[in-house]
VEXNUVO-203108 format. One line per 5 residues: for each residue x, y, z of C-alpha. Coordinates in nm, 3 decimals, always signed. Each point is the difference from the previous one (the first is absolute). Example, Ala and Ser with C-alpha at 12.3 -4.5 7.8 and 13.67 -1.06 7.14 Angstrom:
2
+1.230 -0.450 +0.780  +0.137 +0.344 -0.066 .
This chain:
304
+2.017 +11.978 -14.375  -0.315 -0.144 +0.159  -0.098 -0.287 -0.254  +0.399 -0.047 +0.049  -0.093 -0.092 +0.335 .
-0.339 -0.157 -0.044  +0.153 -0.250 -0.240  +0.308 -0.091 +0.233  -0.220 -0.047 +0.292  -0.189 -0.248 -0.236 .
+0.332 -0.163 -0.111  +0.121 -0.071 +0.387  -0.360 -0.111 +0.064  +0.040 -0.246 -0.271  +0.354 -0.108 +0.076 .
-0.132 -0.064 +0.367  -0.257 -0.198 -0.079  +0.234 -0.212 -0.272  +0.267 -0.052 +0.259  -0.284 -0.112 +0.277 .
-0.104 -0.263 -0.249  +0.312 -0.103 -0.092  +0.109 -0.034 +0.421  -0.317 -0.199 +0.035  +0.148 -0.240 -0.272 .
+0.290 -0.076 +0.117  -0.132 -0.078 +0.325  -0.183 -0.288 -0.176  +0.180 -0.103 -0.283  +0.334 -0.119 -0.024 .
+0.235 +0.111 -0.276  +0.048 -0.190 -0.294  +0.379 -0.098 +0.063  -0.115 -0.150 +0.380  -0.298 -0.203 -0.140 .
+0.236 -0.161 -0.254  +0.267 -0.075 +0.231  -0.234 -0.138 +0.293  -0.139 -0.226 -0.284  +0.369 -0.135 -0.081 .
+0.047 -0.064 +0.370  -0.355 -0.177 +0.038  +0.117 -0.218 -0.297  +0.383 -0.060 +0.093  -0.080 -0.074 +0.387 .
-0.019 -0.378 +0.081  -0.111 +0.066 +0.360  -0.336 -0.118 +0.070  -0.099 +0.268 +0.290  +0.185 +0.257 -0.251 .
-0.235 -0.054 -0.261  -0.306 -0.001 +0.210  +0.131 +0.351 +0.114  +0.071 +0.128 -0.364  -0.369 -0.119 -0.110 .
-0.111 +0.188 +0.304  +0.173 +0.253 -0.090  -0.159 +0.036 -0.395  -0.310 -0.010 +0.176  +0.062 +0.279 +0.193 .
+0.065 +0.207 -0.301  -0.303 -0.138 -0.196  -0.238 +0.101 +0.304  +0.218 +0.341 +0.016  -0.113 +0.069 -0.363 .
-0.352 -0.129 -0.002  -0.066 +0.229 +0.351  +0.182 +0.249 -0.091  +0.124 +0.056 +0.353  +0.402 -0.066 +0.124 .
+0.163 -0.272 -0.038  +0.127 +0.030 +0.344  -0.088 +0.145 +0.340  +0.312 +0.206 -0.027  -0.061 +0.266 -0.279 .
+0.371 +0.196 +0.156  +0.070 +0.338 +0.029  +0.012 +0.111 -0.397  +0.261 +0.080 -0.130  +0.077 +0.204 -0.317 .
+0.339 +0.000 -0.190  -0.054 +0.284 -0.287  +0.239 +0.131 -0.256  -0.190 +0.342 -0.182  +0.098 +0.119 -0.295 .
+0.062 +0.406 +0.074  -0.264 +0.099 -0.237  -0.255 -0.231 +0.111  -0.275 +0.248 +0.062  -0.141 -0.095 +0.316 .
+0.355 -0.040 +0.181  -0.068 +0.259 +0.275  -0.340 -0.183 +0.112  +0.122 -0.386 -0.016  +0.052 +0.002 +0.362 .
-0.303 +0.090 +0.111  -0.154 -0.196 -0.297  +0.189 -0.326 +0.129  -0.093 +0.062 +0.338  -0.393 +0.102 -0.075 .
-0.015 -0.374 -0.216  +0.138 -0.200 +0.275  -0.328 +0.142 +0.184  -0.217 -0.070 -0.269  +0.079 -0.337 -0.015 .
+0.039 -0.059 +0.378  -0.398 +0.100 +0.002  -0.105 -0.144 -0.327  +0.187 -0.360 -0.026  +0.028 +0.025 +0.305 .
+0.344 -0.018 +0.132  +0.128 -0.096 +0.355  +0.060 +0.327 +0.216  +0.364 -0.036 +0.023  +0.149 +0.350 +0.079 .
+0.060 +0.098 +0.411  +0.163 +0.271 +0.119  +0.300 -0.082 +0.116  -0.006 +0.112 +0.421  -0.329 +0.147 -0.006 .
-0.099 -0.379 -0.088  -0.340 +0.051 -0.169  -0.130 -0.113 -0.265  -0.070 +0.278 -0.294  -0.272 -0.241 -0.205 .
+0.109 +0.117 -0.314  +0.287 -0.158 -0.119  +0.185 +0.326 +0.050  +0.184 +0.172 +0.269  +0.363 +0.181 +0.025 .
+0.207 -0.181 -0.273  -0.258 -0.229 -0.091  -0.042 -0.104 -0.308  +0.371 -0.060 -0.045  +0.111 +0.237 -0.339 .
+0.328 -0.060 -0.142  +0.129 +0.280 -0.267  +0.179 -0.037 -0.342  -0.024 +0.311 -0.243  +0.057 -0.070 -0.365 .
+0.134 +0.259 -0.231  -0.142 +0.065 -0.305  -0.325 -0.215 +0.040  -0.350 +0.063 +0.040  -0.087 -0.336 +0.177 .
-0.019 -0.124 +0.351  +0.050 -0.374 +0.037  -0.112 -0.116 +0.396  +0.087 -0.329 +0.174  -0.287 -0.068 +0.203 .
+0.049 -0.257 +0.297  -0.167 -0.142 +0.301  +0.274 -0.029 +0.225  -0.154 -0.246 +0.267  +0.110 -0.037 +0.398 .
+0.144 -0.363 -0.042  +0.254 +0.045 -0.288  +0.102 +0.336 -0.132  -0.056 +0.215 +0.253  +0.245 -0.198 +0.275 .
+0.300 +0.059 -0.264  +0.360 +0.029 +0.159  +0.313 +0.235 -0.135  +0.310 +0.028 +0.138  +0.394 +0.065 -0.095 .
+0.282 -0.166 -0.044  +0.360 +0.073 +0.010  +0.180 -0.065 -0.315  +0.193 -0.317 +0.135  -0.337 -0.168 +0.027 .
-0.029 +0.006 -0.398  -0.289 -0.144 -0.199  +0.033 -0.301 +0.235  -0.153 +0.217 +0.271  -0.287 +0.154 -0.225 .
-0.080 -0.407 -0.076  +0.048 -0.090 +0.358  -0.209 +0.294 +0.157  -0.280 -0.145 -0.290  +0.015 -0.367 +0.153 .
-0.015 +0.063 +0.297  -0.335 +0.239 +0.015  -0.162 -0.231 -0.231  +0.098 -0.319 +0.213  -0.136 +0.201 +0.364 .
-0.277 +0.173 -0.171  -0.111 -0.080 -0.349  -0.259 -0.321 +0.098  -0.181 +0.302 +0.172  -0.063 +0.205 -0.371 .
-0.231 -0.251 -0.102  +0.216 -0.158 -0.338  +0.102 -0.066 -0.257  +0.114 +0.335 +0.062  +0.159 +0.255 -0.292 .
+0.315 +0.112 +0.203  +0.155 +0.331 -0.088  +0.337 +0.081 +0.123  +0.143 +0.402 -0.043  +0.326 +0.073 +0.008 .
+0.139 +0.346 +0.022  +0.240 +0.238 +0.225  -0.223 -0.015 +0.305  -0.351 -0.119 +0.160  -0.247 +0.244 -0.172 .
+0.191 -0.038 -0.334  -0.025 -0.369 +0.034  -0.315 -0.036 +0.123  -0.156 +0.226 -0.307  +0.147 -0.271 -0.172 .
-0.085 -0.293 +0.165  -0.406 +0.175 -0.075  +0.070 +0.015 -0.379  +0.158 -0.303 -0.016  -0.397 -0.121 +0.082 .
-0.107 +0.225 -0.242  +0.211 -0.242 -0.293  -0.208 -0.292 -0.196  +0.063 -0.318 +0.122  +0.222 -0.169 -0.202 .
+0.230 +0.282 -0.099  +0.372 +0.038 +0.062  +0.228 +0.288 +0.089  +0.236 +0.143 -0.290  +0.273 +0.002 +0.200 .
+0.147 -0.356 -0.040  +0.108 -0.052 +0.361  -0.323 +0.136 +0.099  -0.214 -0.248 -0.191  +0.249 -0.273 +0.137 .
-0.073 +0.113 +0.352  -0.392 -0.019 -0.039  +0.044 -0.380 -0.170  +0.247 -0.128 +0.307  -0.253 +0.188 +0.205 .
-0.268 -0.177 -0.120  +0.155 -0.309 +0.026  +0.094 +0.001 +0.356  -0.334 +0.121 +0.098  -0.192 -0.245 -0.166 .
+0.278 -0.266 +0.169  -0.178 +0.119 +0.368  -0.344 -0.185 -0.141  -0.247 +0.220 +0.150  -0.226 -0.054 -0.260 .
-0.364 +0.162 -0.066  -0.117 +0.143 +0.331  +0.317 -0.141 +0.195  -0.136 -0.352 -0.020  +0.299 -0.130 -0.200 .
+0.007 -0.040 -0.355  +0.283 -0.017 -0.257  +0.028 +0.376 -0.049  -0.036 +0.310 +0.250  -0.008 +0.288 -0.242 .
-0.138 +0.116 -0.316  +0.356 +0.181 -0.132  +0.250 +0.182 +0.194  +0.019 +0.393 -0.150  +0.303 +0.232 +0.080 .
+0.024 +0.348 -0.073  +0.373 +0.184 +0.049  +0.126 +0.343 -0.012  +0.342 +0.186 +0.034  +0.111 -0.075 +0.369 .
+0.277 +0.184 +0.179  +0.347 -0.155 +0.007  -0.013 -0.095 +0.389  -0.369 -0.092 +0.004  -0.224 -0.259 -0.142 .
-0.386 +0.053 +0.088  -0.194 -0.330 -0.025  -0.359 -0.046 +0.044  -0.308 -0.235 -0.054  -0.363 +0.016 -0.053 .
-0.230 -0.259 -0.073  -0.335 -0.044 -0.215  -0.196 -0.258 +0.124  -0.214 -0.254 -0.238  -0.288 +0.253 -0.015 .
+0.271 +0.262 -0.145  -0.272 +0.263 -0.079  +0.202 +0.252 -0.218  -0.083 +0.117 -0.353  +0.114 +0.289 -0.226 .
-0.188 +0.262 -0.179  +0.118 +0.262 -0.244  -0.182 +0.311 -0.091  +0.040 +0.268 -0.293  -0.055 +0.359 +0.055 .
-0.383 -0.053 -0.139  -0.025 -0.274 +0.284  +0.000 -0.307 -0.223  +0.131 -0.263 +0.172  +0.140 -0.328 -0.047 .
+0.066 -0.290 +0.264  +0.276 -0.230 -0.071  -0.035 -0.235 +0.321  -0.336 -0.129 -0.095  -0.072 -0.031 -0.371 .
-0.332 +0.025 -0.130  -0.143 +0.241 +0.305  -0.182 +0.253 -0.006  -0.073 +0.239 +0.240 .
């Protein structure tokens, strides 16, 4: 029983200091699918100021990487989306685990202190305070893996996201309309292109779960629902029509894709909501066995 324990507490110890690395990585370098589409954009745009701001922009990362340090001000509150397998052995420690790596990267990178009490309005220096890092559960049957969504949610994009609900009258229409009009009275202040995820559900928290794993979706990829995926492309569209272009200087395009994520809604409600990633859309995915081998699919050829 006690080299049971000895060799667990060495297992979490390791785990914490792989997930501390791997926050301090994303905080600097941008998933693979966001480098490639920022490159497309660079390429495509025909705006002179535009492309200034993209080349800025590649130099940003470049620095990011070389330096080792953020690639902007803004490292968020972290946020951790995390579907366990229930025979992944270390299930009943991940919290603290998550929590304890957030705080060794917040020293070690470091990270901006991010978390304040909410009413007692101080400060905790850590990264951590009552519901901070965000941790979002999925269990798995039948697996011995955990698979976790890291993400940087910053102040100027993903954090201000907006939910509501609609009565059935408003149909789709409304869900496209509510869209449209948050990105044309708030999106040139998300810093874009922007990835723009849109939930819908049967209410605000089951659409705004959405709306968060619609972020978590490469850019590029398409829901399998074939009115869903037609939704994200007019969505795209008409965004890209308001021309807010890379920082909200104009430009030909104002996002990098438009992502929705829909569940089963009740028959008199329709929950709509949206989140945004801005161009620094520092999220990245890392999968681990029950031996803690990992492997990170966001950012090939890393590792940790």
């Amino acid at each position: 029983m006690e080299k049971a324990q000895v060799d667990t507490k060495k297992e979490v110890e390791k785990m914490i200091d792989l997930m501390s690395k791997f926050t301090s990585l994303v905080s600097y370098k941008l998933p693979d699918d966001v480098e490639n589409k920022l490159k497309e954009l660079s390429e495509e745009e025909d705006n002179r100021l535009a492309k200034i701001i993209y080349k800025t922009m590649q130099e940003n990362q470049k620095l990011a990487g070389e330096l080792k340090r953020p690639s902007c001000q803004d490292t968020g509150v972290i946020q951790f989306f995390v579907k366990c397998g229930e025979d992944f052995p270390l299930i009943g420690q991940l919290d603290s685990i998550l929590r304890e790596s957030v705080f060794k990267s917040t020293k070690e990178m470091p990270l901006r202190h991010n978390s304040v009490e909410t009413f007692d309005e101080y400060n905790t220096g850590k990264n951590i305070g009552d519901g901070t890092p965000s941790i979002f559960w999925e269990i798995e049957e039948n697996s011995d893996k955990v698979e976790i969504y890291t993400y940087l949610a910053g102040g100027g994009c993903t954090l201000p996201g907006m939910a509501t609900v609609l009565m059935p009258g408003e149909g789709y229409e409304g869900v496209v309309k509510f869209v449209l009009d948050r990105m044309t009275s708030y999106g040139v202040n998300a810093c874009p292109p922007l990835l723009v995820g849109v939930g819908v559900g049967t209410s605000v928290e089951t659409a705004a779960m959405n709306s968060k794993k619609a972020l978590m979706r490469p850019v590029g990829s398409h829901n399998e629902n074939e009115n869903a995926a037609k939704m994200e492309t007019l969505l795209e569209d008409g965004i890209n029509e308001i021309g807010l272009g890379p920082q909200g200087l104009k430009g030909s395009k104002s996002v990098m894709g438009v992502n929705v994520v829909n569940t089963a809604r009740h028959p008199s409600t329709i929950g709509v909501a949206i989140n945004t990633g801005c161009w620094s859309h520092r999220r990245g995915k890392i999968t681990f066995d029950s031996n803690l081998n990992y492997e990170i699919s966001t950012h090939k050829g890393v590792e940790l």
